[in-house]
N, C-alpha and C positions, 0 to 999 in steps of 0.2 A: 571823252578821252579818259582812259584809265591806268593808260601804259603808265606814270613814274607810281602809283599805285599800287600795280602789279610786282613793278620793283625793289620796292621798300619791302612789299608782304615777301619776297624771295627772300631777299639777305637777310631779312631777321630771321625767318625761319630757319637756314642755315647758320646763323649764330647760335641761334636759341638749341639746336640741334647739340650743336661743339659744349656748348657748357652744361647740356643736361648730360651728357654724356660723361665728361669731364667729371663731374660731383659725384653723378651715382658712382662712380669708381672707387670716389674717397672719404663718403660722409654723405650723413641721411639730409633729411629734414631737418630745420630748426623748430625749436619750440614753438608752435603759432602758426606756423606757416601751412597753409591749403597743402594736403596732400596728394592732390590734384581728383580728388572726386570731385570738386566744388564745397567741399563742406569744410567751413573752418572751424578751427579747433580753440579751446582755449586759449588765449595769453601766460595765462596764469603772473602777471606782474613783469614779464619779459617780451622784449619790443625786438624784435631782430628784422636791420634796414643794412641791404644793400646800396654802397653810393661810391662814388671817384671821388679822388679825395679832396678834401674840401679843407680851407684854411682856416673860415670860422668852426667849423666841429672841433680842431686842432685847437685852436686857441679856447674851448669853452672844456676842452678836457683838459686842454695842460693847468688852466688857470683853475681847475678842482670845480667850475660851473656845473658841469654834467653831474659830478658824483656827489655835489652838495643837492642838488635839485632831484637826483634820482632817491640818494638817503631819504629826503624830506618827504617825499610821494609815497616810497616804498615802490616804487617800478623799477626796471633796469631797463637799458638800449643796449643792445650789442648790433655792431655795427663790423661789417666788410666790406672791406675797398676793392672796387673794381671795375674798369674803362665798359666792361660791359653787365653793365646792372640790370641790361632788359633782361638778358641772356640766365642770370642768376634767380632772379625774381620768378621766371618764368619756368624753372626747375624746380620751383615749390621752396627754395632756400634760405628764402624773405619775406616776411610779413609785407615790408613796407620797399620800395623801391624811388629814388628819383629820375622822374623822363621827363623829356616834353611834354607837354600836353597834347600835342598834336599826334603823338607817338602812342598814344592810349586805347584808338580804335585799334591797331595792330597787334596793342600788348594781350587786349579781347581774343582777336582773332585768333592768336599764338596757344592760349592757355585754354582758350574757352569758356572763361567764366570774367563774371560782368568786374567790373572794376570799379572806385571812385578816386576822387581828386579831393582829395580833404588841406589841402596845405600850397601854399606856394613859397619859392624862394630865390628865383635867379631867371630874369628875362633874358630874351634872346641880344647877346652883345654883338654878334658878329655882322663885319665891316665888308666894303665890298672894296678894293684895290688894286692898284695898276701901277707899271714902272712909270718913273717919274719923269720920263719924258713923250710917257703914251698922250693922244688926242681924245681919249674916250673921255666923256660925260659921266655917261650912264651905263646902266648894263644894255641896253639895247645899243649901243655901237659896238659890244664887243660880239655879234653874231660871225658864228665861224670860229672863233676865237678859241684857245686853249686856256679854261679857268679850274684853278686846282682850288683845294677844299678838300676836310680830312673825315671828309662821310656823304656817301651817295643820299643819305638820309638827312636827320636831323639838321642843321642850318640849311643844307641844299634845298632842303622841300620849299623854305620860305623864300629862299630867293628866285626859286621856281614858280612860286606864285606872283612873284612881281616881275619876273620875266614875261610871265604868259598875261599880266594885267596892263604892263605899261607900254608892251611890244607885239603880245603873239607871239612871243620865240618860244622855244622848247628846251627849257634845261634839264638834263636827267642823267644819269651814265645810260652808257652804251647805246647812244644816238640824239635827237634832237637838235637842237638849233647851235651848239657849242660844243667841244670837245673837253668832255668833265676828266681829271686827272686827279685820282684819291690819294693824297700823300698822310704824315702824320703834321698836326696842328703845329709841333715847332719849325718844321720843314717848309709848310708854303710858302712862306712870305722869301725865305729865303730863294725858292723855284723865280720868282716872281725877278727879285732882284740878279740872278745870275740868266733871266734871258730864257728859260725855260718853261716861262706861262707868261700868258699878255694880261693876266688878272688873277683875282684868289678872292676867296670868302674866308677871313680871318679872322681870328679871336685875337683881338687887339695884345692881351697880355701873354698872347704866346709871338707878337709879332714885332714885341720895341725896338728892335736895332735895328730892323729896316725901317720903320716907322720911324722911328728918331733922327735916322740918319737923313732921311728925305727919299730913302733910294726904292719906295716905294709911295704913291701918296692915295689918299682914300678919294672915292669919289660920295657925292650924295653930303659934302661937307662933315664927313668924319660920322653920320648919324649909323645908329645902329637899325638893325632889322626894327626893332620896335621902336624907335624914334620914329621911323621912315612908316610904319603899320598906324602908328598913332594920327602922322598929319593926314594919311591918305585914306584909311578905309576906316578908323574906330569913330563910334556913335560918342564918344568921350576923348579931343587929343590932348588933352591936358592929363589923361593918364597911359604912360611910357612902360610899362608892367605886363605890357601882350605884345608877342606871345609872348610863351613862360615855358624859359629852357628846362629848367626844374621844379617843377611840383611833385606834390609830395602823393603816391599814390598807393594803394594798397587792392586788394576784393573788397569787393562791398561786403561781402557777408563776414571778413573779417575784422572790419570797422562796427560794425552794429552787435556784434557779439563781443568784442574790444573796446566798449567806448572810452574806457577810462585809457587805457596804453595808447590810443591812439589822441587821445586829445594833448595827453602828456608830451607824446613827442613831439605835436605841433607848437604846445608852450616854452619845452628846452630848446628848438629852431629860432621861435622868436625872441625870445633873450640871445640868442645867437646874433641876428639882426640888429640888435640893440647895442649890441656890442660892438660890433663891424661898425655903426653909423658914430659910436663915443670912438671908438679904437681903431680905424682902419689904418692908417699910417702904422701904428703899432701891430697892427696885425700881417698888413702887408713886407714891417721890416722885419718879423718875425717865421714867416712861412715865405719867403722869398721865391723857393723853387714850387709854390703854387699860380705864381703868376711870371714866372720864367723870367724872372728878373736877378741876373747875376752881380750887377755894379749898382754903387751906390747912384748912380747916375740914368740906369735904366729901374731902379725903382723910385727916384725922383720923376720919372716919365710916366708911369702906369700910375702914380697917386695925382699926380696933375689930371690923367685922363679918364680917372673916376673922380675927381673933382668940380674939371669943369666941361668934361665934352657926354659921359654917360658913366654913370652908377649902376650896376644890374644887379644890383641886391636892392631886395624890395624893404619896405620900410615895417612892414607885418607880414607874418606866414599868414595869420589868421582872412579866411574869407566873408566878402560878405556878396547879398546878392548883387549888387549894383555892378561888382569886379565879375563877379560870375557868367552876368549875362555880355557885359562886354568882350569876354572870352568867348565865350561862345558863338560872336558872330565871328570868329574867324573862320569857324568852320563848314560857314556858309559861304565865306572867302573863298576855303582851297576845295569844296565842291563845283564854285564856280569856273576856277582854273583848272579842275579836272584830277587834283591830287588825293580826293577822297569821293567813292561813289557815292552816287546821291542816296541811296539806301540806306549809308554808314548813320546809326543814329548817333550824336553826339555825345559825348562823354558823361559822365554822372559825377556831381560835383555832393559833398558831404558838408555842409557850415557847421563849423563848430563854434560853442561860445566860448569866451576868452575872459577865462579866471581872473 
């Protein structure tokens, strides 16, 4: 089976289309960036990373971290915000890109030239949930069902994998075993509770006031995709870090020609990390609308529920093999359920050492 395969390689293609189009209209190349022969170019001490915006970046510029740690290197990060980073990366406009991991054979596919994974930084949090007085269990009683979700891809793929692992069902757009409805991440939960979906695959901190209020509740005991990947299919479940909604990726060829910009941005991410694990309450009250938390009462919610139910920031970017290879049997995971052809070789990972 290759059909939700086919359909990922569509719509990114058609993104990837919209934003190379988009840019060549208004501005070249960044410095460093593959000008799409496959050959990278120098850095020359400048790191340019497309990403959606992030609360730790926010907090490690405003508190002068970034520009005390780039002075000290002599490198620079310039950095652009944007919901579609594959899309920008993929037009030559980025050195370095945050996706999925899972999302990497595709990002190959799109550009044509090999890729690595040198970094990580945010596993997959998203929930699976139901109105609060549905009977479902699991995701296999909700066959037939209307489940919303705010991308035919990225979180759907995996729960697409445990649909097809725990049931045989077929989750995908535009057919399979459920009726997938794509809204935006602060809207589901809300479909959910007015009666308009019998389920949603949510990001918890775009979902507290339904969650808070009760008027939706989670199934699977509140675990996230990789809580739930942990107990069930990793050769390691004591490590909760796969998959990985954000790692950090670049061309291979301009990692190996970059070693120094690219080790540097993995070391300013990981004092990012360091940071977020001394400061998250302080960071969480500080960037508020990164985790869609307006009262002081729904960010009293979202710090409880990275406290005690799941944390998705990892505890180092930096990789080592033992994390590597455990990643990498997922993608013998979603060959098995049919989400990646069995040809796709899997992804190339880069370990850096850690200053």
């Amino acid at each position: 089976m290759t059909a939700p395969r086919t359909t990922t390689t569509a719509r990114r293609a058609l993104a990837v289309a919209g934003v190379v189009a988009l840019l060549a209209s208004g501005c070249g190349s960044r410095p460093g960036a593959a000008s799409g022969s496959g050959e990278a170019t120098d850095a020359d001490g400048t790191v340019s990373m497309v990403m959606a915006p992030d609360p730790v970046w926010k907090w490690l510029t405003d508190q002068g971290i970034k520009e005390e740690m780039e002075d000290e290197a002599g490198i620079r990060i310039e950095t652009s915000s944007s919901w579609d980073e594959f899309g920008v990366y993929a037009g030559g406009h980025a050195d370095v890109v945050s996706a999925a991991s899972y999302e990497v054979p595709d990002l190959e596919e799109q550009t044509g030239e090999e890729a690595t994974i040198f970094g990580k930084f945010n596993s997959d949090r998203s929930i699976l949930a139901v109105p609060a007085d549905s009977d479902a269990q699991t995701i296999c009683d909700l066959k037939g069902k209307r489940i919303v979700t705010h991308s035919a891809v990225s979180i759907t793929i995996m729960w697409g994998v445990y649909a097809r692992e725990f049931c045989d069902l077929d989750l995908r757009a535009g057919g399979g075993d459920f009726e997938l409805v794509v809204t935006d991440p602060q809207n589901a939960a809300a479909l959910i509770e007015r009666g308009d979906a019998d389920a949603g695959l949510l990001l918890p901190d775009f979902s507290i006031a339904q969650l808070s209020s009760g008027a939706v509740k989670p199934l699977y005991d509140s675990k996230s995709v990789s809580q739930i990947y942990a107990e069930n299919f990793s050769s390691d479940p004591d490590q909760v870090t796969h998959p990985q909604n954000n790692v950090f990726v670049a061309r291979k060829a301009w990692v190996e020609k970059n070693p120094e910009e690219a080790a540097f941005l993995i070391e300013v991410w990981n004092r990012g990390v360091q940071e977020w694990a001394e400061h998250r309450d302080e960071i969480i009250d500080a960037y508020p609308e990164d985790f869609a938390a307006e009262t002081p009462e729904q960010k009293a919610f979202i710090k409880d529920w990275v406290s005690t139910k799941y944390d998705w920031f990892v505890d180092t970017t930096y990789l080592d093999q033992a994390w590597v290879d455990s990643e990498t049997e997922l993608f013998d995971l979603m060959k098995e359920a049919g989400y990646v052809d069995e040809d796709v070789a899997e992804p190339d990972f880069t370990i850096l050492e850690q200053s």
